[in-house]
Backbone bond lengths (Angstrom), bond angles and torsions (degrees), N, CA, C in turn:
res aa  C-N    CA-C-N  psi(-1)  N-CA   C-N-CA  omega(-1)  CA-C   N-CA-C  phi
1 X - - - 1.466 - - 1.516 108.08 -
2 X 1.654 122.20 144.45 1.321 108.54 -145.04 2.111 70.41 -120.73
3 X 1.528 86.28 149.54 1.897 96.10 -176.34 1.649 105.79 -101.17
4 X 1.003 113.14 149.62 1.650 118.97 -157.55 1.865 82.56 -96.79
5 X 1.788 106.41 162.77 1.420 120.53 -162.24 1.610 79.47 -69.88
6 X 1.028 149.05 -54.21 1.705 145.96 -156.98 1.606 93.82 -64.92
7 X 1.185 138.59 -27.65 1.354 111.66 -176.99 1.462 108.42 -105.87
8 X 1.200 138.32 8.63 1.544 146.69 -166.51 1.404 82.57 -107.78
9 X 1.453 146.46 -17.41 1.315 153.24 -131.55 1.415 99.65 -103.19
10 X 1.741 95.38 -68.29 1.033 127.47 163.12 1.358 113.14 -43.39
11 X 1.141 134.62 -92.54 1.466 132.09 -165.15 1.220 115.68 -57.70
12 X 1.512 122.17 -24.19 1.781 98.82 155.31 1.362 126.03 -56.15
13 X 1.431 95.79 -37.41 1.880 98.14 -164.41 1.710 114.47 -74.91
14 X 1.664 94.72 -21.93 1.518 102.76 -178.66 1.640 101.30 -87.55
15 X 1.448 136.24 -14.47 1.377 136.73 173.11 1.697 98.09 -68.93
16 X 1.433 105.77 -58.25 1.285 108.51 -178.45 1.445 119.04 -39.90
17 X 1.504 106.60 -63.32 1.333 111.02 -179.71 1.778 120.15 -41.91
18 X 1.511 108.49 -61.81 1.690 104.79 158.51 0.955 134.94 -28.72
19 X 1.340 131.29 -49.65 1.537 135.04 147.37 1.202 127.35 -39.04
20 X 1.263 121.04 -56.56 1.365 106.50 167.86 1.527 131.13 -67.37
21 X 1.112 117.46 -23.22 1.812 141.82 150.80 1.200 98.78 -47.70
22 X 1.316 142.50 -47.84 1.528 122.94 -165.55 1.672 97.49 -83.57
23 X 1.423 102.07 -52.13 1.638 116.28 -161.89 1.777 101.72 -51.36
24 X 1.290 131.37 -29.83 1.069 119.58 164.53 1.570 125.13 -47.06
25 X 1.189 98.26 169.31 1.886 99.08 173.45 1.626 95.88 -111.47
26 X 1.621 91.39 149.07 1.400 122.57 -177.38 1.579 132.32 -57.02
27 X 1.484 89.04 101.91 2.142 93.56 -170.98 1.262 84.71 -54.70
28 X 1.378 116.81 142.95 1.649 149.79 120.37 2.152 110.43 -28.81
29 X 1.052 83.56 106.29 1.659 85.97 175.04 1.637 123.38 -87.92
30 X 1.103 142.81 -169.77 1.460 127.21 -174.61 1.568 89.07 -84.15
31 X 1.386 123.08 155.10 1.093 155.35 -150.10 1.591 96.71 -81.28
32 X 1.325 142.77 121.07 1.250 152.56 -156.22 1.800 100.49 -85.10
33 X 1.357 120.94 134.66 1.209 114.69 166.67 1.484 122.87 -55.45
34 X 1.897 110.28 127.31 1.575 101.88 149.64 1.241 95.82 -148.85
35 X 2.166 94.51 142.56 1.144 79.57 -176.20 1.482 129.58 102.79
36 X 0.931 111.49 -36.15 1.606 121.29 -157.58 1.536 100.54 -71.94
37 X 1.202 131.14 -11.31 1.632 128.08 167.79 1.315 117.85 -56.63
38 X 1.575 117.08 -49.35 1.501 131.46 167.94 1.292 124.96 -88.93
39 X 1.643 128.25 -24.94 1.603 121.70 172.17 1.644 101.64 -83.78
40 X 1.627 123.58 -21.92 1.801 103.56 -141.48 1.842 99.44 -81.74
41 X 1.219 111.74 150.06 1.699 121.61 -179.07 1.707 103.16 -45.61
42 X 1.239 98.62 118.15 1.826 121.91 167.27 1.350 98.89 -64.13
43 X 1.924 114.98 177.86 1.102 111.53 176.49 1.630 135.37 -1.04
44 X 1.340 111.66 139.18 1.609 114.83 152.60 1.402 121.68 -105.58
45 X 1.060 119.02 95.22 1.673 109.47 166.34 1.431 118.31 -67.74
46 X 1.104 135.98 0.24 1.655 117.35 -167.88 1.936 90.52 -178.34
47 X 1.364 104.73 135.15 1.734 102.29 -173.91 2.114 74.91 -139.71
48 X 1.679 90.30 147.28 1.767 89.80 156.40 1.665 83.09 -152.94
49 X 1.344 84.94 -168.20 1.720 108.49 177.21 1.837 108.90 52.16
50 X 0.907 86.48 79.75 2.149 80.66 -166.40 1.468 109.60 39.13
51 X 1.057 134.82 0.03 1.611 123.84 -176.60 1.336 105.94 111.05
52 X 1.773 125.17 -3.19 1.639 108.32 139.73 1.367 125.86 -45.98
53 X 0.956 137.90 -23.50 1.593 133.99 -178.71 1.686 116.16 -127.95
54 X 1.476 98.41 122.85 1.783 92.94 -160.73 1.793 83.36 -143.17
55 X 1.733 105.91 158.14 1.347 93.37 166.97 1.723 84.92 -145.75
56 X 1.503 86.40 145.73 1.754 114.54 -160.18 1.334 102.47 -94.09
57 X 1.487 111.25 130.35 2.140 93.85 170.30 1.756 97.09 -85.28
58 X 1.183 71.96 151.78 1.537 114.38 -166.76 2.204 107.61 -103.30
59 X 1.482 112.77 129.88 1.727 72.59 -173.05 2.001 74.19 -145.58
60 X 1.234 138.43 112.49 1.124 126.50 -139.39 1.879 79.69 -94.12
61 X 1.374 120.33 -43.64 1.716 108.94 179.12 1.675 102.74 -49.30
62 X 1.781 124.94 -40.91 1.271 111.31 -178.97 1.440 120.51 -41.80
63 X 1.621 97.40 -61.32 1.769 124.22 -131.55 1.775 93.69 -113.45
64 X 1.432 111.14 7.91 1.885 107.96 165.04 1.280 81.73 -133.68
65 X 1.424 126.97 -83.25 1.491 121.16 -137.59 1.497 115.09 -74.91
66 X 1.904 127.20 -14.25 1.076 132.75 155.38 1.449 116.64 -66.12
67 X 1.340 116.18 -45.12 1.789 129.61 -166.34 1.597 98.10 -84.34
68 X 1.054 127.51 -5.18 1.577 103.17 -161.64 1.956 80.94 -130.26
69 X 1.579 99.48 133.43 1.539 92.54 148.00 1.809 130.66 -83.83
70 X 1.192 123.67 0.23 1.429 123.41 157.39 1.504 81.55 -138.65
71 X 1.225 121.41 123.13 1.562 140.03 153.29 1.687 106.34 -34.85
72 X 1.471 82.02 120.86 1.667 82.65 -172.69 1.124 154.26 90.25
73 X 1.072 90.29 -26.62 1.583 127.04 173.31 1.702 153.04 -82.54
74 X 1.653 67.63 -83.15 1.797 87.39 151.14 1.746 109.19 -155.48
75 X 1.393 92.97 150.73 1.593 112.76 -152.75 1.791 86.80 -88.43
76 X 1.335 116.95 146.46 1.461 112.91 150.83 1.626 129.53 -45.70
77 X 1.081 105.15 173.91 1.583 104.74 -157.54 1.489 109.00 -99.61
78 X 0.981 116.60 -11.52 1.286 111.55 149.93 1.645 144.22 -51.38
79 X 1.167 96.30 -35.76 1.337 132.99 170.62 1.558 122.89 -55.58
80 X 1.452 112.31 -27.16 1.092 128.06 -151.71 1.635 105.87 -117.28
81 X 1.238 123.69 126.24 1.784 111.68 152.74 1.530 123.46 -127.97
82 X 1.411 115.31 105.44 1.268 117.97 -124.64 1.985 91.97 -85.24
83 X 1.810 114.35 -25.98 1.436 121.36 -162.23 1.859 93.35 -45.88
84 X 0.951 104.67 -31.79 2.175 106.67 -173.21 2.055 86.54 -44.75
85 X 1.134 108.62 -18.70 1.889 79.99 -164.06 1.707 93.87 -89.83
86 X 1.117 134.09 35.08 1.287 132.05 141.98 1.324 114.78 -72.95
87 X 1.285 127.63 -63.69 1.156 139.28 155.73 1.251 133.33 -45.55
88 X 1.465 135.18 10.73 1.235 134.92 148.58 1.578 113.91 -105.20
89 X 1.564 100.04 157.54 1.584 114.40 160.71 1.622 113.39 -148.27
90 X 1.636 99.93 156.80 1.534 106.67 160.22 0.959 101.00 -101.58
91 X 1.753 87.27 139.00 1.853 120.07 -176.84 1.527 99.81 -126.08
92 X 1.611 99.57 155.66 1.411 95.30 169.13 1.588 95.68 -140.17
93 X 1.751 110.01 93.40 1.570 119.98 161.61 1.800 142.90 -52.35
94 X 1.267 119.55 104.94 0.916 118.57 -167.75 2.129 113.19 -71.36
95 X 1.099 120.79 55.93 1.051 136.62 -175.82 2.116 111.16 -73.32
96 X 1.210 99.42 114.21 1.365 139.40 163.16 2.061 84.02 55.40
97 X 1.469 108.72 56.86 1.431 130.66 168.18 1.589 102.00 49.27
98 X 1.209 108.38 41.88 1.518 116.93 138.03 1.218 153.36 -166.37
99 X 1.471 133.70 122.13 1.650 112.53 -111.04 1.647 112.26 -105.04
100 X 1.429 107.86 142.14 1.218 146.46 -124.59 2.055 86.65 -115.01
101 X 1.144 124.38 115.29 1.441 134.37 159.87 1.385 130.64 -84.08
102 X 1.235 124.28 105.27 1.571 108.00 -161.75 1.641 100.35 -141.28
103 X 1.401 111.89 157.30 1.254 107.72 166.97 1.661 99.83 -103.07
104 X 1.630 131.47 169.67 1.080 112.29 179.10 1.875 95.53 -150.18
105 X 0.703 114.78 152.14 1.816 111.30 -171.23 1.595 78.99 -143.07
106 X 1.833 85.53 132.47 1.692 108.20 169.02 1.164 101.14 55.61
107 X 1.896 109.72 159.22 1.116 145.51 -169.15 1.707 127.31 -2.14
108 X 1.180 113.14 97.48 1.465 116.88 -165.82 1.633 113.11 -74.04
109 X 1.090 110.81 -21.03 1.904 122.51 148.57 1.512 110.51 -133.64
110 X 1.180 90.57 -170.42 1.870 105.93 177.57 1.411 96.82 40.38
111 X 0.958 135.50 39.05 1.703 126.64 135.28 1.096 137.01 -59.36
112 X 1.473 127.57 112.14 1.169 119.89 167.38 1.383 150.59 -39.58
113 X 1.708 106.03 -26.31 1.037 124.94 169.27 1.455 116.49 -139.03
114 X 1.148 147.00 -143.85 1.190 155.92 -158.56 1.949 133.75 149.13
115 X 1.691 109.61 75.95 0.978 102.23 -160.55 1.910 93.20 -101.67
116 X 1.198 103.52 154.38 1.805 124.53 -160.97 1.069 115.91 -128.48
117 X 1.431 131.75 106.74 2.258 128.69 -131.41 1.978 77.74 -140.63
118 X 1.811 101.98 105.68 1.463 97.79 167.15 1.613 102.81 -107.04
119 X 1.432 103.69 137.71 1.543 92.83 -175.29 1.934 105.23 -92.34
120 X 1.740 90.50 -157.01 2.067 72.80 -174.57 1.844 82.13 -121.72
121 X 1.490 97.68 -154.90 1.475 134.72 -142.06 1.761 95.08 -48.69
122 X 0.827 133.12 116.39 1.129 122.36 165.25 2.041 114.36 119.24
123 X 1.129 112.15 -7.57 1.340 116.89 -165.54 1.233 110.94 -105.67
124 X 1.289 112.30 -162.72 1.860 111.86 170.20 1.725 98.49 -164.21
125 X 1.396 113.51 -146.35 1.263 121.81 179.43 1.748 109.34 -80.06
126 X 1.107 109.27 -8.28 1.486 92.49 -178.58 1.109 125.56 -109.72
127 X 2.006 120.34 3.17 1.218 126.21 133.04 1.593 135.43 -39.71
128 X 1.279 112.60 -15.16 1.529 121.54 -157.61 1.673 78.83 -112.19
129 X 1.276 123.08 -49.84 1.393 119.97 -168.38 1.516 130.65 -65.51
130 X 1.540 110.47 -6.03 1.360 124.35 -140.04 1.852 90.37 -98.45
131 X 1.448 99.52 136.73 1.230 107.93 -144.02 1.818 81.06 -95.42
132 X 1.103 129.95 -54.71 1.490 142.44 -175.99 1.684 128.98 -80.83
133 X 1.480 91.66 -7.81 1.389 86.95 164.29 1.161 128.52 -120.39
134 X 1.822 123.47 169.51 0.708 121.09 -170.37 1.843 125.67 68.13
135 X 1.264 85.16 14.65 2.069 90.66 163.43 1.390 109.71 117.03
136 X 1.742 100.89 -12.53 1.875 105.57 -154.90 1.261 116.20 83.37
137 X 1.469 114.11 11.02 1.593 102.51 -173.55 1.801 127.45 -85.27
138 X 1.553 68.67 -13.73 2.431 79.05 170.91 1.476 106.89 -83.11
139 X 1.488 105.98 -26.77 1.425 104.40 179.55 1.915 104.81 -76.78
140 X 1.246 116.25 -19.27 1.326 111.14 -174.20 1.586 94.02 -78.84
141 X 1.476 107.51 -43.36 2.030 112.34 -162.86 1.777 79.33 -68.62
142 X 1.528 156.23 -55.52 1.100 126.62 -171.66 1.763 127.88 -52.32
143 X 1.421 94.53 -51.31 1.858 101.85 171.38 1.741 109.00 -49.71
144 X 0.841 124.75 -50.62 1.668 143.86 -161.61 2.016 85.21 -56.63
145 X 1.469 89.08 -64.54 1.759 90.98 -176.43 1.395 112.41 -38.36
146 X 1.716 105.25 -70.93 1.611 112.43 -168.13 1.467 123.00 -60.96
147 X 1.243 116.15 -16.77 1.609 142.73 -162.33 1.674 87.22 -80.48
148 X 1.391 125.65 -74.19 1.110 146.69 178.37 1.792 123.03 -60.26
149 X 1.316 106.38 -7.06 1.335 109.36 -178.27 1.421 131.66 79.82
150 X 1.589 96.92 12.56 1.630 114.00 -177.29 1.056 102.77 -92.12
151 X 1.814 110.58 -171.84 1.492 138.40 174.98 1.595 106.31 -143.30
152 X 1.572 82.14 138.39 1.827 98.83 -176.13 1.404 99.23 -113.40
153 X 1.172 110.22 144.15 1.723 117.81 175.31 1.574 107.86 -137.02
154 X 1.355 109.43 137.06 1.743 109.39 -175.22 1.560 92.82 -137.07
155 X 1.142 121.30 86.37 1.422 118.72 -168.96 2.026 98.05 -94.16
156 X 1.412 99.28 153.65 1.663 111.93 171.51 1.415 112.15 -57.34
157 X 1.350 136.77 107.57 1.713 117.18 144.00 1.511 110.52 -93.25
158 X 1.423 74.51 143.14 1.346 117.33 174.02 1.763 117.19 -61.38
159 X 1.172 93.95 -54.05 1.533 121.71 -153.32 1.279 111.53 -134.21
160 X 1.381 129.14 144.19 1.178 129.58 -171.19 2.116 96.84 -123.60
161 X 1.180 93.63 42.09 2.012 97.36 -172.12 1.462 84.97 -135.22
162 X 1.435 108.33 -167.19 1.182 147.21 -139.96 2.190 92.14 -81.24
163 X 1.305 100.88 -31.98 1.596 106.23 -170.40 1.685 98.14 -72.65
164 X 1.484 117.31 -49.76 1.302 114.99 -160.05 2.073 94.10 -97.80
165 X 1.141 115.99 -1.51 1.692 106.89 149.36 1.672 106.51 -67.85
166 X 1.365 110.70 -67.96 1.611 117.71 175.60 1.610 114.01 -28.31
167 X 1.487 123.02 -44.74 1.216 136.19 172.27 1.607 111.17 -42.09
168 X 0.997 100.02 -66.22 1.465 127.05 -170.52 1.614 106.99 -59.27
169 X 1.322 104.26 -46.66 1.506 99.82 -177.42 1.327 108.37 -82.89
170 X 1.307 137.90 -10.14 1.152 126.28 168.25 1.991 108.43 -78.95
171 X 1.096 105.27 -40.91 1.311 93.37 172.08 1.532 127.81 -72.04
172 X 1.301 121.60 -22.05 1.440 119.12 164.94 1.487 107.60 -65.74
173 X 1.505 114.17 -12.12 1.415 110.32 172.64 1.410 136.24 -88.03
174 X 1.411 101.19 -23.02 1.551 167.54 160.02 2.111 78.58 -32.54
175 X 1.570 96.93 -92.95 1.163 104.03 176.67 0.927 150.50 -12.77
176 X 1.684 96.34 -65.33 1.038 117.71 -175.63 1.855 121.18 -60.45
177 X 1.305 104.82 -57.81 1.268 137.93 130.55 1.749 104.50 14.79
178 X 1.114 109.53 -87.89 1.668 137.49 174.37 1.351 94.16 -36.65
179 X 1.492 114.98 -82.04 1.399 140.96 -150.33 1.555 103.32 -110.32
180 X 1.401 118.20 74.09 1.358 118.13 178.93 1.731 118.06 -71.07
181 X 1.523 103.31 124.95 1.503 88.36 176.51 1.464 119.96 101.19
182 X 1.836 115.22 -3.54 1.243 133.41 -172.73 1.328 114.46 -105.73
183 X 1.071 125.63 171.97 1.406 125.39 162.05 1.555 125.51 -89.45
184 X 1.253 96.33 138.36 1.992 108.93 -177.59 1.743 102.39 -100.74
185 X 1.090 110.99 107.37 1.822 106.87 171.83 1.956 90.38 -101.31
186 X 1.607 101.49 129.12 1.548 101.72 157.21 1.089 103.00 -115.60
187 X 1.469 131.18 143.03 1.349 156.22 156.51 1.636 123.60 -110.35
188 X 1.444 104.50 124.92 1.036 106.81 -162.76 1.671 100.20 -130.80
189 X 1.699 117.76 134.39 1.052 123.88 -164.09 1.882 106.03 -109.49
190 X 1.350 125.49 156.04 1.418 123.32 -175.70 1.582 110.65 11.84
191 X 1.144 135.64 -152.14 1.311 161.62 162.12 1.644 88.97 5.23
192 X 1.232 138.56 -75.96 1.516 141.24 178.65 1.433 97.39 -43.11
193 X 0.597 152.02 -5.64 1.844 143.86 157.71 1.268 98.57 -51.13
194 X 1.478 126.89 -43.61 1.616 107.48 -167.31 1.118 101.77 -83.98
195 X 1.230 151.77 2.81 1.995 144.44 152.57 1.370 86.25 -66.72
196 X 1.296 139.47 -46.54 1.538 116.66 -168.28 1.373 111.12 -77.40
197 X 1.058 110.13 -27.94 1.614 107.32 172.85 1.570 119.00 -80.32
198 X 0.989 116.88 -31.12 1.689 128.45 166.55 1.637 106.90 -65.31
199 X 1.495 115.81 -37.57 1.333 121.83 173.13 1.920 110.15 -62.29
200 X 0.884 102.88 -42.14 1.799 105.88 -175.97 1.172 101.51 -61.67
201 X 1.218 147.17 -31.85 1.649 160.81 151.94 1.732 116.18 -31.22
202 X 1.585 112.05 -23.79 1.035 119.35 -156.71 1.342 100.02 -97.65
203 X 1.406 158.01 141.79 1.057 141.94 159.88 1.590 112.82 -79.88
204 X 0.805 98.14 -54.99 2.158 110.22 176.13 1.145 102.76 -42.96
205 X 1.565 132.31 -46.49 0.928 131.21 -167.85 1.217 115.68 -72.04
206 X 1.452 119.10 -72.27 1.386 139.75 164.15 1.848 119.31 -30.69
207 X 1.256 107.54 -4.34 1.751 130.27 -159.28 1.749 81.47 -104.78
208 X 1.316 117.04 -60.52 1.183 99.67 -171.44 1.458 129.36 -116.54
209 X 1.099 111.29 20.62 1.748 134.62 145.85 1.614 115.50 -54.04
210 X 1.402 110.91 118.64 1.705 101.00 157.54 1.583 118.70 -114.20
211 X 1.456 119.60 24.91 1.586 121.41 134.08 1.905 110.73 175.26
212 X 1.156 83.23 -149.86 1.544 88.47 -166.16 1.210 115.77 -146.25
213 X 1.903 125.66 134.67 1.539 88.90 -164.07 2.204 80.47 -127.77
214 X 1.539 110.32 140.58 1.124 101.86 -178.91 1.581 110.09 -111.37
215 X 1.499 132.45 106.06 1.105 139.88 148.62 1.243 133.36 -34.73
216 X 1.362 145.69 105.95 1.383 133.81 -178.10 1.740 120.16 27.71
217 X 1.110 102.54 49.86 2.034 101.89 -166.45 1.283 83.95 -107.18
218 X 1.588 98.53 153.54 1.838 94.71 140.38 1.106 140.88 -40.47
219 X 2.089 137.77 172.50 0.695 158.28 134.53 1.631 122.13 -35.34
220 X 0.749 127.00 124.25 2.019 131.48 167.40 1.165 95.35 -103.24
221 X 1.691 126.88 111.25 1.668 135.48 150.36 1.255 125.39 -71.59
222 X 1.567 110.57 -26.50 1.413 108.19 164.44 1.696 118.38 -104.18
223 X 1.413 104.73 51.15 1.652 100.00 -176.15 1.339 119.57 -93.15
224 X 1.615 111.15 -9.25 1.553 137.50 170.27 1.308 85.35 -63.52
225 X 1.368 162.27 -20.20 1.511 138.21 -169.98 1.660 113.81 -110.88
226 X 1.341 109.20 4.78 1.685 119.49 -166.75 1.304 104.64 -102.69
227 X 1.551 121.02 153.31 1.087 142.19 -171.42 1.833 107.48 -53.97
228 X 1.673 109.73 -28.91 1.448 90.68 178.95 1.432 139.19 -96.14
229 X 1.946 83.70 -5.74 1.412 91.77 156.06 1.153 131.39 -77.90
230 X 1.262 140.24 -20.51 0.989 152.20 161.26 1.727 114.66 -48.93
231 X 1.460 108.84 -52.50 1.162 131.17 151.69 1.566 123.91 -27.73
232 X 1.614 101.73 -68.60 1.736 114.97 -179.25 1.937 84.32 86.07
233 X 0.704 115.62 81.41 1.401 127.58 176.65 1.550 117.06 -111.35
234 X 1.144 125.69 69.15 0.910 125.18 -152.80 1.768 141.21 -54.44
235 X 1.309 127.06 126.65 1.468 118.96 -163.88 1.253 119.38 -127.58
236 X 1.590 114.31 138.54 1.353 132.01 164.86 0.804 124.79 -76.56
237 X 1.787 129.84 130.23 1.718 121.65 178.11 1.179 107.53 -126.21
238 X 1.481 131.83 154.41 1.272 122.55 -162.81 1.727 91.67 -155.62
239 X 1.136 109.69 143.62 1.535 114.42 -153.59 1.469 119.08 -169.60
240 X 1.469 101.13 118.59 1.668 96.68 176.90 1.443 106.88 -93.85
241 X 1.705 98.50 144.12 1.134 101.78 -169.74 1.913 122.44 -67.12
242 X 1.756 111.42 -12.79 1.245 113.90 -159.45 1.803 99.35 -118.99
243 X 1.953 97.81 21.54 2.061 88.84 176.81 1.477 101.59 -65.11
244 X 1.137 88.42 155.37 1.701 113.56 -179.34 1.488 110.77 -107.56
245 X 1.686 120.03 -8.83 1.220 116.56 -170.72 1.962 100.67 -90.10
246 X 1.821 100.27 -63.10 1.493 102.23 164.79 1.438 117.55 -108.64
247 X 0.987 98.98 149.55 2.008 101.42 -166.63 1.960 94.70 -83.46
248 X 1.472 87.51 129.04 1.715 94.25 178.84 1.421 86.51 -67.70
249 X 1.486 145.97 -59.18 1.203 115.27 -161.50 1.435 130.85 -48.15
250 X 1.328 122.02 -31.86 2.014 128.68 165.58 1.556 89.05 -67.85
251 X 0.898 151.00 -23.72 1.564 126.25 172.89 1.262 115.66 -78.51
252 X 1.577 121.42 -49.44 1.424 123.36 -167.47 1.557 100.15 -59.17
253 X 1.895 112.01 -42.24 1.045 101.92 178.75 1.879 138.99 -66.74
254 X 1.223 92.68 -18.18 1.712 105.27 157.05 1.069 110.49 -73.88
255 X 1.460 147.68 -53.81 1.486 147.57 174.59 1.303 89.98 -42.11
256 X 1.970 143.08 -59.86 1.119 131.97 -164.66 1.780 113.21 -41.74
257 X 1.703 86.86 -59.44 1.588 97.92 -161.09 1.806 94.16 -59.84
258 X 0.871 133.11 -51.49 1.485 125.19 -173.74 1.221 117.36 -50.69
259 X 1.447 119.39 -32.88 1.577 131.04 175.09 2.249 103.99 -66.30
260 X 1.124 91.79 -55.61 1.071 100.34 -170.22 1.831 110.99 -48.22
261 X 1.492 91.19 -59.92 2.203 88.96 157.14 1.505 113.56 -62.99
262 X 0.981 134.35 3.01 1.282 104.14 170.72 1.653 116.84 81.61
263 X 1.338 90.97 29.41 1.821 106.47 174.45 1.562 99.63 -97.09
264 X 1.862 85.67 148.96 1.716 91.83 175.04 1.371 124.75 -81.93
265 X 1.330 114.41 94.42 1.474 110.12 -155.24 1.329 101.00 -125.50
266 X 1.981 135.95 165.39 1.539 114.80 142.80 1.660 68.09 -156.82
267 X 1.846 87.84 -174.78 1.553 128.81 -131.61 1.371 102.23 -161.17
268 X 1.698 103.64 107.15 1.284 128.67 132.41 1.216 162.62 -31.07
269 X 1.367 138.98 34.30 1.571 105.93 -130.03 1.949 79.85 -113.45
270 X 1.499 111.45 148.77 1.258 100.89 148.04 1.190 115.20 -146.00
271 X 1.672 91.98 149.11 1.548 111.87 -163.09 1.217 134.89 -89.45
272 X 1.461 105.70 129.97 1.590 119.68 -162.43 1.566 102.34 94.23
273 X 1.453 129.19 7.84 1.547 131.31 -172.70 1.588 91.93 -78.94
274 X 1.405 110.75 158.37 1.447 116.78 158.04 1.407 122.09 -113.19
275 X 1.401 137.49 -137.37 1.006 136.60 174.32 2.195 134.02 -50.74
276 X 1.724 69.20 -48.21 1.563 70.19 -164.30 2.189 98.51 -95.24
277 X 1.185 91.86 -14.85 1.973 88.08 172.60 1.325 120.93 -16.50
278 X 1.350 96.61 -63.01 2.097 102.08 -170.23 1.578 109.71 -31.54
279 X 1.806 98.38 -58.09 1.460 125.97 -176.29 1.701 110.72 -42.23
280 X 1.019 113.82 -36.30 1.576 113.72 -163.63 1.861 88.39 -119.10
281 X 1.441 142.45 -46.41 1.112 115.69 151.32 1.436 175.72 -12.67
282 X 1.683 78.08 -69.08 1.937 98.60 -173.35 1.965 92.76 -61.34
283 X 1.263 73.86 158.37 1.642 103.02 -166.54 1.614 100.12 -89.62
284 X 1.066 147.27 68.87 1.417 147.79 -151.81 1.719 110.26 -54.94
285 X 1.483 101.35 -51.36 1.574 106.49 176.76 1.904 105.11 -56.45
286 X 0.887 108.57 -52.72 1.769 119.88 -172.43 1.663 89.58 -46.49
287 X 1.349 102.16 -55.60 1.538 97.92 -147.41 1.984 101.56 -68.03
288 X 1.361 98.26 -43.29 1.482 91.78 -175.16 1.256 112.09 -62.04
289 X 1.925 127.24 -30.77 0.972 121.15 -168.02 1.220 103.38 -58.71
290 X 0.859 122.69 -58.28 1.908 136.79 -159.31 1.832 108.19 -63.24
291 X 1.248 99.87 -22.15 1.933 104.63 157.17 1.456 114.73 -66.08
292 X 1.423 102.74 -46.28 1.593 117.46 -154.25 1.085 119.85 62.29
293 X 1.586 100.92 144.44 1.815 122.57 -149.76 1.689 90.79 -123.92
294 X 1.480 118.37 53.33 1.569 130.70 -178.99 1.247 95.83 -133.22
């Protein structure tokens, strides 16, 4: 059977097209469930903003002294999937000539994604690494990575100034670097909020970030003047309602003002949580999904 010039037309241009469909590199899809029976957010008491703003009950005999076999400590074993520690190492990066300590789980390039866990005052890299504390939930943000074809990095600061912002932006560059063309999520927990806020300052940085996730941190009043607002860079906040270190109310109320412009923002709060909740809480898959890992 002989093919008319309109369909020979056709099937080049549609061969063509396939080719260039393959020859691309591989979108990142939403983040595959694991897990999600025991990490995903319990109850909602209160949802606004289409379901950017929700507040979670919180029940600390539930969600420590049920979930953890020593409270605090170490999480039951369920909780846990330990084969991910094939896939990690300590590194120590020599970033913009001065060197940089990190743990890193999964793919040392060609990552699809790239999520970046700064802890606060008092920690280092092996807070981010710690397979049993805190709920199992770093051990869930490690599986989530390798499962998905990402890389997790929990590097040491030093400094909570201008040296250990510099840190940071070399390693989101670091990243990028590795994984050209991917997405950089930084998350920053209590006290490490201000590298994320010193980070929005950065333009380079903020250029190749696709969001930000803030853990029990402070408020930024001048974040209306930084490169990522400008940007619309979008951020997660996650917040117990009863910390004693930063008052969720100055946060919710920055989440307000950002809502109110028309920033891509949502909000965590859970109630009766204290300081360290977010940390052993936040829903990691939820949260990245809702950035997007494209």
């Amino acid at each position: 059977m002989h093919l008319s010039t309109a369909h020979l037309i056709f099937r080049v241009v549609f061969a063509s097209i396939v080719m260039v469909v393959l020859a691309l590199p591989a979108q990142a899809a939403p983040l595959k469930p694991f897990k999600d029976e025991l990490f995903s957010y319990g109850t909602v008491l209160e949802t606004g903003d289409d379901g950017d703003y929700r507040v979670i009950d919180y029940d600390k005999m539930r969600d420590i002294h049920g979930r953890d076999q020593e409270p605090e400590r170490r999480v039951r074993r369920a909780y846990v999937s330990l084969g991910v520690k094939r896939a990690q190492a300590n590194e120590t990066l020599d970033l913009a000539n001065r060197p940089l300590d990190v743990l890193r789980v999964g793919a040392p390039s060609g990552a699809a994604f790239t999520v970046i866990f700064i802890h606060g005052r008092g920690g280092d890299r092996r807070l981010g690494a710690n397979d049993w504390s805190f709920g199992g939930n770093f051990n869930r943000l490690k599986n989530l990575a390798v499962e998905n074809g990402g890389a997790y990095y929990a590097p040491s600061i030093r400094s909570f100034d201008d040296a250990g912002v510099a840190d940071i932006a070399g390693l989101v560059a670091f990243a990028r670097q590795q994984s050209p063309g991917r997405p950089v999520v930084l998350a920053c927990a209590s006290m490490g909020s201000f590298i994320c806020w010193g980070i929005t300052r950065n333009p380079q940085a903020v250029a190749a970030l696709k969001g930000m996730m803030i853990m029990g941190g402070p408020a930024d009043p001048t974040f209306n003047k930084s490169a990522a607002y400008k940007k619309k860079l979008p951020i997660f906040f996650s917040h117990g309602s009863d910390d004693s270190v930063y008052a969720a109310a100055d946060q919710i109320a920055f989440y307000r003002s950002l809502k109110k412009a028309n920033y891509p923002s949502r909000f965590v709060l859970f109630q009766t949580g204290s300081h360290g909740t977010p940390v052993r809480m936040t829903d990691w898959r939820d949260a990245l999904n809702w950035i997007g890992l494209d």
